[in-house]
N, C-alpha and C positions, 0 to 999 in steps of 0.2 A: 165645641164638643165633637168629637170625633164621631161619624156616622154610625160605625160601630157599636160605640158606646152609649146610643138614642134606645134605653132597653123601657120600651111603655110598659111598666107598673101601677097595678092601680093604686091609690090613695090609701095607705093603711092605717090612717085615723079617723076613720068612722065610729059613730058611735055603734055597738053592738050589746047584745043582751049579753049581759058578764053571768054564763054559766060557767061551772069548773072546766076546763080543759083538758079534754080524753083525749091519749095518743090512740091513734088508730092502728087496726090490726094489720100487720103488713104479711102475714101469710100469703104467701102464692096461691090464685084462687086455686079450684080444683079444676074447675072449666076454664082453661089459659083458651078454648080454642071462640069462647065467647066473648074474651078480651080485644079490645080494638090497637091495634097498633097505632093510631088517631095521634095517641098523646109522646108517642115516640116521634112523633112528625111534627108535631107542632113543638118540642122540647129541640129538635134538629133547626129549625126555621128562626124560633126565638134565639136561642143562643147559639146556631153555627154547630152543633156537636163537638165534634174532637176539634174543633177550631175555635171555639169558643176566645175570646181573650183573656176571659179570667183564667183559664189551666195553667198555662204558665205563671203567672201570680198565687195562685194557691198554691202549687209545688214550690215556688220560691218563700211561701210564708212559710209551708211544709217544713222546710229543712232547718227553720230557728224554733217554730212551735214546737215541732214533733207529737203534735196535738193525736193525742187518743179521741176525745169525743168535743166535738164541736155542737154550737149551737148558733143557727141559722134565723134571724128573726127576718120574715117580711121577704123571704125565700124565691115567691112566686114559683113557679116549675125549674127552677134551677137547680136539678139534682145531679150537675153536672160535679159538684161539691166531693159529693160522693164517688168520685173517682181518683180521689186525692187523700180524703180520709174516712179513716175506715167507721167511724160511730158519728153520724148526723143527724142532729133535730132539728127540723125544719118547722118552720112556723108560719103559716098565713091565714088568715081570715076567710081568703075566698075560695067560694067551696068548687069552683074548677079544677082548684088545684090537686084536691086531695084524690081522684083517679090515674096519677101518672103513677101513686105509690103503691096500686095493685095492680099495675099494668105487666103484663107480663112481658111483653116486647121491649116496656121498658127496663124492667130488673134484670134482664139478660143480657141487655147491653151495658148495664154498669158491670154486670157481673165479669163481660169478656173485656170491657177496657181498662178496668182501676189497675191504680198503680200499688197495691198491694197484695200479701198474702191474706187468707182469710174470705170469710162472707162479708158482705158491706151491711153494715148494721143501719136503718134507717127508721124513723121512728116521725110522725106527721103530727101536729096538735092545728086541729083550725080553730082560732081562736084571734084576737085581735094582741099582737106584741106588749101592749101598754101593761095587760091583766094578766102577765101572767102568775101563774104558782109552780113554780119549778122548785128542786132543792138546791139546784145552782153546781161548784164546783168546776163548771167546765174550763177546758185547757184552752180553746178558742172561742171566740164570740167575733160573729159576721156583720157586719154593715154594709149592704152594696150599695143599691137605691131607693133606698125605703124608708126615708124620713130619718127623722132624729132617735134613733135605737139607741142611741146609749144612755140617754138618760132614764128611760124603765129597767133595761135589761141589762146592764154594765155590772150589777151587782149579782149577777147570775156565774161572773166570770169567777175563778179561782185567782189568789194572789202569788204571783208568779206569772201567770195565764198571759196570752197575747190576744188583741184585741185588734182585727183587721177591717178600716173603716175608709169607706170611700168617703171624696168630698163633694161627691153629684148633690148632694141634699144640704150640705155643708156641716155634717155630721164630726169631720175630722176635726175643723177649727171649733170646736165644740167640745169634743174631747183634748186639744188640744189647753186648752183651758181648767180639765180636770185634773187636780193636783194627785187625785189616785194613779194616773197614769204619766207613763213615761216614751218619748217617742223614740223608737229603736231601729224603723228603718221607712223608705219610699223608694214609693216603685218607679224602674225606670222604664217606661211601657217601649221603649222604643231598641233598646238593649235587652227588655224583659227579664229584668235582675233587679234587686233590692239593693239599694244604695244603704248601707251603713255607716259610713266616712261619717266623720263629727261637724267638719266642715261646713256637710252638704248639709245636715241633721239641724244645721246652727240654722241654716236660711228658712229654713220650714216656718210658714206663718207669722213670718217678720213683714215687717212694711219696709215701704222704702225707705220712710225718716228712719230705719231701725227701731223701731220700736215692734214689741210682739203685741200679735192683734189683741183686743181688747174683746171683752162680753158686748158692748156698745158695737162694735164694728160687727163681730159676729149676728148681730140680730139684722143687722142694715143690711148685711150678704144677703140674707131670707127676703129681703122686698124687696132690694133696689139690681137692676143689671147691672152689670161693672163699671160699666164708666160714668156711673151716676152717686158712687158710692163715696166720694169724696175719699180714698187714698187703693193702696196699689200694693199685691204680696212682694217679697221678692221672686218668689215661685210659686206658682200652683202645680199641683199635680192630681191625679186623681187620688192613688190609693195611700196608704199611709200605716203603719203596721207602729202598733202600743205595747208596750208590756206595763200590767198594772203591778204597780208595787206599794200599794196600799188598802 
């Protein structure tokens, strides 16, 4: 893994008291001058700010979703999202997180970098991903580092919707396996463009006998380190872009 890419989140399957799920008010307080700039430093530190390496990946999913309103599950302070697209719901359990979305230092810097017209719409539920009650519809649905999302929150997505999933937790070969989805592009982090060639699309989560990974193989990934896993992708990559079509 790339040094970069070592992003420490905490564990988002704890167990937790399942109350209903309130967004929170994201009103700009009134007293901005009692707000800490704290959480704009530590959102700089964690993810690099405008250097982040998701930016460019999100603007390259940007331009096939053209995603109106996304949903973020297991977010952590990564409201770096929100400079990409303009309606985000972010999700996390821990309740650190949910101060960077009244922070005023921080919504004035989403507000001078995003890459659209408009206010950025953002919207916080702390709550554990697994419970949630949403009405669903969205046009995106995230996966970065945060355990297995797709199998609670996949049906939060809209049919049509794109579905952007990292394989740090091994989320993608996971989805890869869900016959709702379909895989439509990967990322190439090093050109930082979406490969969509059918070619390159074919080798996605193939072994090397050619054969596409199995539910059996995918649960081995979760325990075992690679070279103990008894076979071999032809490619990994981190991220992985779905569209669901069912």
């Amino acid at each position: 893994m790339s040094p970069r890419l070592k992003e420490k989140r905490p564990c988002l399957h704890r167990a937790v008291k399942k109350k209903p799920a309130k967004a929170m008010d994201l009103r700009r307080p009134k007293d901005t001058k009692r707000m800490s700039s704290g959480c704009l430093t530590k959102l700089h530190k964690t993810y690099k700010g405008l250097e982040d390496i998701h930016l460019p990946l999100f603007k390259e999913v940007q331009k096939i979703a053209k995603a109106k309103c996304v949903l973020y599950p297991g977010s952590h302070w990564h409201l770096q999202a929100s400079l990409v697209f303009p309606n985000v719901t972010y999700i996390d359990y821990n309740k650190a997180v949910a101060p960077f979305f009244q922070d005023a230092a921080v919504q004035n810097w989403i507000s001078e970098n995003k890459n659209y017209g408009g206010s950025a719409k953002m919207q916080f539920y702390h709550t554990d991903f697994d419970h949630l009650k949403l009405s669903g519809g969205y046009d995106l649905l995230i996966s970065m580092s945060a355990g297995i999302v797709s199998k609670p929150c996949a049906r939060f997505l809209r049919i049509g919707g794109h579905f952007l999933v990292s394989d740090a937790h091994f989320d993608a070969r996971t989805v890869a396996l869900d016959k709702r989805f379909s895989l439509v592009g990967v990322y190439d982090m090093t050109r930082e463009k979406l490969v969509t060639s059918k070619d390159q699309l074919n080798l996605c989560f193939m072994t090397t006998t050619g054969q596409k990974i199995s539910a059996e193989q995918v649960e081995i990934s979760k325990k075992k380190p690679k070279g103990s896993r008894g076979f071999k992708l032809k490619r990994e990559d981190w991220f992985y872009l779905f569209r669901r079509i069912s």
